[in-house]
C-alpha positions as CSV (number, residue, x, y, z in Angstrom):
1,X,-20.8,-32.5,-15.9
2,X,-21.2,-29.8,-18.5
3,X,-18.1,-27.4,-18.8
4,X,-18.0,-24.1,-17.2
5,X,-15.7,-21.1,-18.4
6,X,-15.8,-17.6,-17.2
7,X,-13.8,-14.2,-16.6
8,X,-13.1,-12.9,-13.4
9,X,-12.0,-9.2,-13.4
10,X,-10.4,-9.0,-9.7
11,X,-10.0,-5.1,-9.2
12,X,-9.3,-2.7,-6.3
13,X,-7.0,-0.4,-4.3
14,X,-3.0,-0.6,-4.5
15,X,-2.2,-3.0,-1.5
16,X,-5.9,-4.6,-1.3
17,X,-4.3,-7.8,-1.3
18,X,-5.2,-9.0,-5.0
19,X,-2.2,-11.0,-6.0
20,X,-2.2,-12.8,-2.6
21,X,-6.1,-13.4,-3.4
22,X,-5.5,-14.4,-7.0
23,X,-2.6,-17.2,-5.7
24,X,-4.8,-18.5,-3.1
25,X,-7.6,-19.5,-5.8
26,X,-5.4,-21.2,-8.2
27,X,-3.5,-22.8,-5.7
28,X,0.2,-21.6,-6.4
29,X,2.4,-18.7,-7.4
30,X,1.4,-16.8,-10.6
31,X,1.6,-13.3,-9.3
32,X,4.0,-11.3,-7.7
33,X,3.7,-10.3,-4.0
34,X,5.1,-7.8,-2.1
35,X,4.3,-5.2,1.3
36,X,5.2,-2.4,-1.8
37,X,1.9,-0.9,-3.0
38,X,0.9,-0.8,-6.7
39,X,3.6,-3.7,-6.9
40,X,1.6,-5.2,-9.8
41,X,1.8,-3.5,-13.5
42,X,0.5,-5.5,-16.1
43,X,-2.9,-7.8,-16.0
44,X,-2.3,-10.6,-15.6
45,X,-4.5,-14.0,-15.8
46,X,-4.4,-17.0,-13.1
47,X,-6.3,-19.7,-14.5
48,X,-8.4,-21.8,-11.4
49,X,-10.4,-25.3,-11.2
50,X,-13.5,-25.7,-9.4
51,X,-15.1,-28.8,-10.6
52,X,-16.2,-28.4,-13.9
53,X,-15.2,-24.8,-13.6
54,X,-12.9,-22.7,-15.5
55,X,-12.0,-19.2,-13.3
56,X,-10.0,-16.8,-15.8
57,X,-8.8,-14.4,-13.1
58,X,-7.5,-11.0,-14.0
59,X,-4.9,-9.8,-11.8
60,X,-5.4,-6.3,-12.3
61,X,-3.2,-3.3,-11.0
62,X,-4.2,-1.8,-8.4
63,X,-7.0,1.6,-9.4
64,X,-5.9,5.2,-8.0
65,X,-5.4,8.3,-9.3
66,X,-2.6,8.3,-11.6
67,X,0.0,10.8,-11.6
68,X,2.8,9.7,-14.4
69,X,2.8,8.0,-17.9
70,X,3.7,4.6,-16.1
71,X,0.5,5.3,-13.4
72,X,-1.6,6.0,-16.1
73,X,-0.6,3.1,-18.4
74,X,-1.7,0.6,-15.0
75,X,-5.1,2.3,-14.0
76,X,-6.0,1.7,-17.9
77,X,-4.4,-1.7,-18.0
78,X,-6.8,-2.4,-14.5
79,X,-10.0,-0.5,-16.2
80,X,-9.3,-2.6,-19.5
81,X,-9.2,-5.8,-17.1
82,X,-12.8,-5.5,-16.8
83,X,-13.9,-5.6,-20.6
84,X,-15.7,-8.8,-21.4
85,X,-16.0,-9.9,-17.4
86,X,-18.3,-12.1,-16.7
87,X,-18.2,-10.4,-13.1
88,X,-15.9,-8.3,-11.5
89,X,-15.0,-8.8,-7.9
90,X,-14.1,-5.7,-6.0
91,X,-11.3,-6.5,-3.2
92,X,-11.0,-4.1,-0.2
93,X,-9.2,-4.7,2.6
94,X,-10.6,-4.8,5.2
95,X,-8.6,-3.6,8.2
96,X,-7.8,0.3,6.4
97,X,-11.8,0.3,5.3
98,X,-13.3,2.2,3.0
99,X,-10.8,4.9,2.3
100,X,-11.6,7.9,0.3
101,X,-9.5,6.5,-2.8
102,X,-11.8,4.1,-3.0
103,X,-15.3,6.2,-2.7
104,X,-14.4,7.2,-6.8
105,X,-13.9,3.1,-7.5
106,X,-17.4,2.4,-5.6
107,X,-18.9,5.2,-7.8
108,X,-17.5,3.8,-11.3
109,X,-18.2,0.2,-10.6
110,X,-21.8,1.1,-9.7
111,X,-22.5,2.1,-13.0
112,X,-21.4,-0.8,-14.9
113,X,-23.8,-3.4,-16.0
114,X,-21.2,-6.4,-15.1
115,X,-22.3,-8.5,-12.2
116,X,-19.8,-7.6,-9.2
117,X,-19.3,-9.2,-6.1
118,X,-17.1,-7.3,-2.3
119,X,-14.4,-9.9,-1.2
120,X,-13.6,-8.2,2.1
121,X,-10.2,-9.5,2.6
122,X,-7.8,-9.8,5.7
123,X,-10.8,-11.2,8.1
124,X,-8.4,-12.4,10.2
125,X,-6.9,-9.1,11.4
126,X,-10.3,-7.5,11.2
127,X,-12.7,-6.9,14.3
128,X,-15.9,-8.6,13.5
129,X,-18.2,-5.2,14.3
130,X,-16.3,-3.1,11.4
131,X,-16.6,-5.9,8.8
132,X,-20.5,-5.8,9.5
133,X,-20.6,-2.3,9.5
134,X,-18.6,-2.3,6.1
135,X,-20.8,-4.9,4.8
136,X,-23.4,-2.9,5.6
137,X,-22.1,0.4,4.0
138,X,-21.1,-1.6,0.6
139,X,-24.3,-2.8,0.6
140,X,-25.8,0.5,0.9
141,X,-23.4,2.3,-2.2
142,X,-22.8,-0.8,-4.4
143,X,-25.6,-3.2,-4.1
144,X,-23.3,-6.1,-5.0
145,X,-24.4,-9.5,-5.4
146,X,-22.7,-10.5,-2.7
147,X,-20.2,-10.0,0.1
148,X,-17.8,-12.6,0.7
149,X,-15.0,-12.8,3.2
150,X,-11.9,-14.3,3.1
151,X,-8.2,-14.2,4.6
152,X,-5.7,-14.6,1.3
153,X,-3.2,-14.8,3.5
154,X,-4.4,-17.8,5.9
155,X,-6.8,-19.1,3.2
156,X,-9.8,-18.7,5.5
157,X,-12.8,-18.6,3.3
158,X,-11.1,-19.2,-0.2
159,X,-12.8,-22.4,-1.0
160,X,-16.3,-21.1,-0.2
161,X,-15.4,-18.1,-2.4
162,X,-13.6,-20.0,-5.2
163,X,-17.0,-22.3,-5.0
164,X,-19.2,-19.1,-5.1
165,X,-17.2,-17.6,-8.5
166,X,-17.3,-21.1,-10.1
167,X,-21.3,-21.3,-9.6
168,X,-21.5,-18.1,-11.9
169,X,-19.9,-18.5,-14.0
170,X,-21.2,-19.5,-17.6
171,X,-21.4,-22.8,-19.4
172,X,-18.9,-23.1,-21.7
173,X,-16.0,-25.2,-23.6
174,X,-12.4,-24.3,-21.1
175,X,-10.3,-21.8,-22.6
176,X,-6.6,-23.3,-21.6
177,X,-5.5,-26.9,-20.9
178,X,-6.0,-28.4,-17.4
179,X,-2.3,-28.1,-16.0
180,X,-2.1,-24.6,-17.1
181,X,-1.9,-21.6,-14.2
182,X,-1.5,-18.6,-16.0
183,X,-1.1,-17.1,-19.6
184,X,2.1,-15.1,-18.7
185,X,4.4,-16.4,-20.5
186,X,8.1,-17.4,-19.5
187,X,10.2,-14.5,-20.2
188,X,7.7,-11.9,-18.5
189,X,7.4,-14.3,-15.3
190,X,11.0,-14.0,-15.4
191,X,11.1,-10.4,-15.1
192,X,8.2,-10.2,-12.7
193,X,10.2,-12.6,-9.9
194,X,13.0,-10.3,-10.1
195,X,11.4,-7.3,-9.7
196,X,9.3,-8.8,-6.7
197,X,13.0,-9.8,-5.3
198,X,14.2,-5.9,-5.8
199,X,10.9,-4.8,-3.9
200,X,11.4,-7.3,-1.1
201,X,14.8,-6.9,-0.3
202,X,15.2,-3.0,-0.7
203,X,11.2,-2.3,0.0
204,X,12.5,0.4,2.3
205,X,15.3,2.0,0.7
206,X,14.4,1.2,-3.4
207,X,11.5,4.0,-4.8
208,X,9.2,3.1,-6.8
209,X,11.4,3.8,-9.5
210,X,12.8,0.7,-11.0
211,X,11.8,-1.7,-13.7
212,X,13.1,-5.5,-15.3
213,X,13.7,-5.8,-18.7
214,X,14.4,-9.8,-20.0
215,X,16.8,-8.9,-22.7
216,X,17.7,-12.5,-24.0
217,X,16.0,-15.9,-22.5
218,X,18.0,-18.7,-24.3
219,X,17.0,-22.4,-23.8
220,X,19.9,-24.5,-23.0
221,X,20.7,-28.0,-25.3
222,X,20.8,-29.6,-21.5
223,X,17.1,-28.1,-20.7
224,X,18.4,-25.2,-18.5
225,X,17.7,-21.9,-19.4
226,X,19.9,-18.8,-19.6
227,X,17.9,-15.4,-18.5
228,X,19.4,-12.2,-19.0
229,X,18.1,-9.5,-17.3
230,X,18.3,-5.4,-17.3
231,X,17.3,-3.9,-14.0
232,X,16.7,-0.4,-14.9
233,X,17.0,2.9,-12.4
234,X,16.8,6.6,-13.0
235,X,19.7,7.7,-11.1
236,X,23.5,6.3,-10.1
237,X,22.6,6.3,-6.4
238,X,19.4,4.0,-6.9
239,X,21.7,1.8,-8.7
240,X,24.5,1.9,-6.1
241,X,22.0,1.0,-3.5
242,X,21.0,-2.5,-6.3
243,X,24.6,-3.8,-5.8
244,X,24.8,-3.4,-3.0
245,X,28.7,-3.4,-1.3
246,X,31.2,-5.2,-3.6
247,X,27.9,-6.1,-5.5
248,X,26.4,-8.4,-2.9
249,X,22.5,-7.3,-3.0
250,X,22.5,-7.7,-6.5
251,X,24.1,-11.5,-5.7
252,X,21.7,-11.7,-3.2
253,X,18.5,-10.7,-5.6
254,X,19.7,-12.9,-8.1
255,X,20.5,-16.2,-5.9
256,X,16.6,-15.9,-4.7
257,X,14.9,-15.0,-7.8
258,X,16.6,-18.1,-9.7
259,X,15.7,-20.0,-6.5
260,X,12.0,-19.2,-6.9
261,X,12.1,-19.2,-10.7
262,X,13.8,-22.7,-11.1
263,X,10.9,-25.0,-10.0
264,X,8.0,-22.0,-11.4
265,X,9.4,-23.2,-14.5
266,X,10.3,-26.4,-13.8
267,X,14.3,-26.5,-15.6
268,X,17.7,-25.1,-14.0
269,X,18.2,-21.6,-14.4
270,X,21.2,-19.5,-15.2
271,X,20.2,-16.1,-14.4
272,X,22.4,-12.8,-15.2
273,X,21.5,-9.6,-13.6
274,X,22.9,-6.0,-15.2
275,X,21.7,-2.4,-13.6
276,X,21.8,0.1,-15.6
277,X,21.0,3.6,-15.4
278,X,18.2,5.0,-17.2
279,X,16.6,8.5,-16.7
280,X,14.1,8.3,-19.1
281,X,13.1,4.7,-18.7
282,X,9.8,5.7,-18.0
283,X,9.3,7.5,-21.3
284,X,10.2,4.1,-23.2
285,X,7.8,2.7,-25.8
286,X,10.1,-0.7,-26.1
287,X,9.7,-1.5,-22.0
288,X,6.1,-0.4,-22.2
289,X,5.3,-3.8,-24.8
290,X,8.0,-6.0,-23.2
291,X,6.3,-5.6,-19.6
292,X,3.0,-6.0,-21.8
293,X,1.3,-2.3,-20.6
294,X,0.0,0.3,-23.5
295,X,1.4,3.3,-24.1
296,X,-0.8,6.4,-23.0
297,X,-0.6,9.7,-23.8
């Protein structure tokens, strides 16, 4: 059969449930999860198979309206997601609706020229009468080529929408090797599973005011791999509440990021994890490029 290849720009509200989408059509882990909205900064690619399908998904951050450097760097990162897409698919969830944050991302993508496609997600908590009535209403504002919907979470309706993507997507030599999952490399997925630890143990108590900087990632002679890491704070009492007492959170985050890191990339993992406050952290050019976001003005 004659090779497909496309881009799939996968764009929507914080919390719509795009990682957990993203995952569920490769097949496996590639981006960070968490109950923590706008917990994804930096687009990201997860690379699916459907037959002789190619699907370059862009995990993009989550569009709203930005307030600080770091907010606006993500909305452009998400908006920059979309250039070149072979089709953008617009991911609402389904149970909040169609909120007013999302009436100026209806507007926007109903202006492009880009194919786009609704993936109503999280069916499964969803009475059936308001996912025909928001079916309906998309239909009305967006005139999308199609509605699917799916469950991330249970992975109800994922291989009839991974099937749908493949079947429009172009023909086409395949961009990455057949084994491969995502184009992030090493030290940033490093990074990313730390910080999703940080959100998921201390969702409640952590702002969102915290970022991971990989400062050294050293391959071992025996094939392990020594991470160093910078968890970075603005103030002494967000860092207080990272260690934890007698430094047993930070123990804690550690033990189950290496624990999910070790077999993500397949080698034993030393993993050593620093806080340090920063103020300004925000306001710093260097993190910007290391977490792979552009600096805006």
């Amino acid at each position: 059969m004659t090779e497909k290849c496309g881009l799939v720009a996968v764009v929507g509200a914080p919390n719509a449930g795009k990682s957990t989408l993203v995952n569920a059509l490769v097949g496996q882990k590639v981006a960070i999860v968490s109950p923590k909205a706008q917990t994804t900064r930096v687009r990201l690619m997860g690379i699916a198979l459907a037959g002789p399908a190619q699907l370059l998904l862009v995990d993009t951050p989550g569009i709203f309206d930005p307030k600080r450097r770091l907010d606006r760097a993500m909305v452009a990162a998400a908006w920059e997601g979309t250039s070149d897409a072979d089709l953008i698919a617009l991911v609402i969830d389904a149970k909040t609706g169609l909120t007013a944050r999302l009436a100026p991302l209806i507007e926007a993508l109903a202006k492009r020229r880009e194919p786009t496609c609704v993936i109503l997600n999280k069916v499964d908590v969803t009475p059936k009468e308001k996912l025909l009535a928001l079916a309906a209403e998309l239909h009305a504002r967006l005139a999308p080529e199609a509605i699917l919907m799916v469950s991330a979470a249970t992975g109800d309706g994922i291989a009839d929408l991974k099937q749908w993507l493949a079947d429009r997507m172009p023909e086409g030599p395949w961009h990455f090797p057949e084994d491969q999952v995502s184009d992030a490399t090493d030290r940033m997925l490093a990074a990313e599973v730390t910080r999703e630890q940080l959100y998921l143990q201390l969702h409640a108590e952590l702002p969102y005011a915290c970022a991971v900087e990989t400062e050294k990632y050293e391959e071992r002679g025996d094939g392990s791999v020594a991470i160093h890491q910078q968890i970075l704070v603005a103030r002494d009492s967000q860092k207080a509440i990272v260690l934890g007492a007698r430094g047993a959170r930070l123990k804690e985050i550690g033990s189950r990021a290496r624990a999910e890191l070790a077999p993500l990339l397949g080698r034993t993992v030393h993993l050593f994890l620093h806080v340090k406050v920063k103020p300004d952290w925000e306001e710093d050019r260097g993190l910007y490029r290391e977490i792979g976001l552009d600096w805006v003005e």
